[in-house]
C-alpha positions in Angstrom: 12.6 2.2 9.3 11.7 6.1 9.0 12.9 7.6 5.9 13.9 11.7 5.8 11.6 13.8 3.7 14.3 16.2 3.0 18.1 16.7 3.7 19.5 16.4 7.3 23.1 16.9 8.6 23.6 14.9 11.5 26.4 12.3 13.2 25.7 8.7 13.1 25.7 6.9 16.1 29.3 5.2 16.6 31.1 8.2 14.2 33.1 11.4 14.9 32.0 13.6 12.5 28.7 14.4 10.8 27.2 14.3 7.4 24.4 14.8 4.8 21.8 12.3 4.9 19.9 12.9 1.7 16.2 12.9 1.8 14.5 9.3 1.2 17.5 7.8 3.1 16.1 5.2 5.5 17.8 6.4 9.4 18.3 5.0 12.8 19.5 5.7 16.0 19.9 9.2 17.0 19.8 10.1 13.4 16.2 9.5 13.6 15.4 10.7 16.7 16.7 13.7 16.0 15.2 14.6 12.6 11.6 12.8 14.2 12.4 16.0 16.4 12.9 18.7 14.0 9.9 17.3 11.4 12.2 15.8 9.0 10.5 12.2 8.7 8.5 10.9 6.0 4.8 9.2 7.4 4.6 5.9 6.9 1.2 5.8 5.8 0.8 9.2 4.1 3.8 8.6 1.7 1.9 5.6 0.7 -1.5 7.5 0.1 0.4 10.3 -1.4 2.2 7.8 -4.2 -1.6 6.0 -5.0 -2.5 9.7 -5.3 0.7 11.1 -7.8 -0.5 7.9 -9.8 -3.7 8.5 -10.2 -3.3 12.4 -11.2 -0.5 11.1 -13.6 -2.7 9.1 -15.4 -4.2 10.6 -19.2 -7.7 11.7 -19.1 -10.3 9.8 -21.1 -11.2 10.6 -24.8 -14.4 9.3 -25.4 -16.0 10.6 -28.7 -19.5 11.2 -28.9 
Protein backbone atom coordinates (compact mmCIF):
# COMPACT_ATOMS: atom_id res chain seq x y z
CA UNK A 1 0.00 0.00 0.00
CA UNK A 2 1.49 3.58 -0.82
CA UNK A 3 2.49 5.46 2.16
CA UNK A 4 2.33 9.61 2.23
CA UNK A 5 5.68 11.37 2.39
CA UNK A 6 4.21 14.28 4.08
CA UNK A 7 0.83 15.45 5.56
CA UNK A 8 -2.45 15.30 3.42
CA UNK A 9 -6.05 16.46 4.24
CA UNK A 10 -8.39 14.54 2.42
CA UNK A 11 -11.96 12.47 2.83
CA UNK A 12 -11.80 8.81 3.07
CA UNK A 13 -13.78 6.95 0.83
CA UNK A 14 -17.24 5.88 2.64
CA UNK A 15 -16.93 9.32 5.16
CA UNK A 16 -18.48 12.81 5.29
CA UNK A 17 -15.94 14.81 6.31
CA UNK A 18 -12.24 15.07 5.79
CA UNK A 19 -9.09 14.76 7.85
CA UNK A 20 -5.22 14.84 8.31
CA UNK A 21 -3.56 11.83 7.21
CA UNK A 22 -0.06 12.19 8.71
CA UNK A 23 2.85 11.42 6.63
CA UNK A 24 4.06 7.60 6.66
CA UNK A 25 0.37 6.62 6.98
CA UNK A 26 -0.21 3.77 4.57
CA UNK A 27 -3.66 5.12 2.08
CA UNK A 28 -6.26 3.69 -0.20
CA UNK A 29 -8.84 4.48 -2.30
CA UNK A 30 -9.27 7.93 -3.42
CA UNK A 31 -7.00 8.99 -0.62
CA UNK A 32 -4.25 7.67 -2.65
CA UNK A 33 -5.26 8.57 -5.84
CA UNK A 34 -5.49 11.81 -4.98
CA UNK A 35 -2.15 12.50 -3.08
CA UNK A 36 -0.44 9.99 -6.11
CA UNK A 37 -1.88 13.23 -7.98
CA UNK A 38 -0.54 15.99 -6.11
CA UNK A 39 3.16 14.16 -5.43
CA UNK A 40 2.47 13.27 -1.92
CA UNK A 41 3.51 9.39 -2.09
CA UNK A 42 6.43 7.83 -0.83
CA UNK A 43 8.41 5.39 -3.73
CA UNK A 44 8.43 2.14 -3.00
CA UNK A 45 11.83 1.36 -3.88
CA UNK A 46 13.51 4.73 -3.22
CA UNK A 47 12.36 4.79 0.54
CA UNK A 48 14.03 1.49 0.69
CA UNK A 49 17.38 2.70 -0.92
CA UNK A 50 17.15 5.88 1.00
CA UNK A 51 16.83 3.88 4.60
CA UNK A 52 20.18 1.42 3.42
CA UNK A 53 21.63 4.84 2.66
CA UNK A 54 20.64 6.95 6.30
CA UNK A 55 22.27 3.69 7.78
CA UNK A 56 25.20 3.61 6.23
CA UNK A 57 25.99 7.57 6.72
CA UNK A 58 24.91 6.99 10.44
CA UNK A 59 27.37 4.66 11.01
CA UNK A 60 30.95 5.99 13.13
CA UNK A 61 33.90 6.32 10.97
CA UNK A 62 36.84 4.02 11.39
CA UNK A 63 39.76 4.73 13.86
CA UNK A 64 42.58 2.89 12.84
CA UNK A 65 45.92 3.92 14.50
CA UNK A 66 48.98 3.85 12.59
Amino acid sequence: MPKLKRDFHAVPDGEIYPRWFVAGEEVTGSVAIAAGQEGFLLDEQNSKKSASRRKALKAAPENKAD
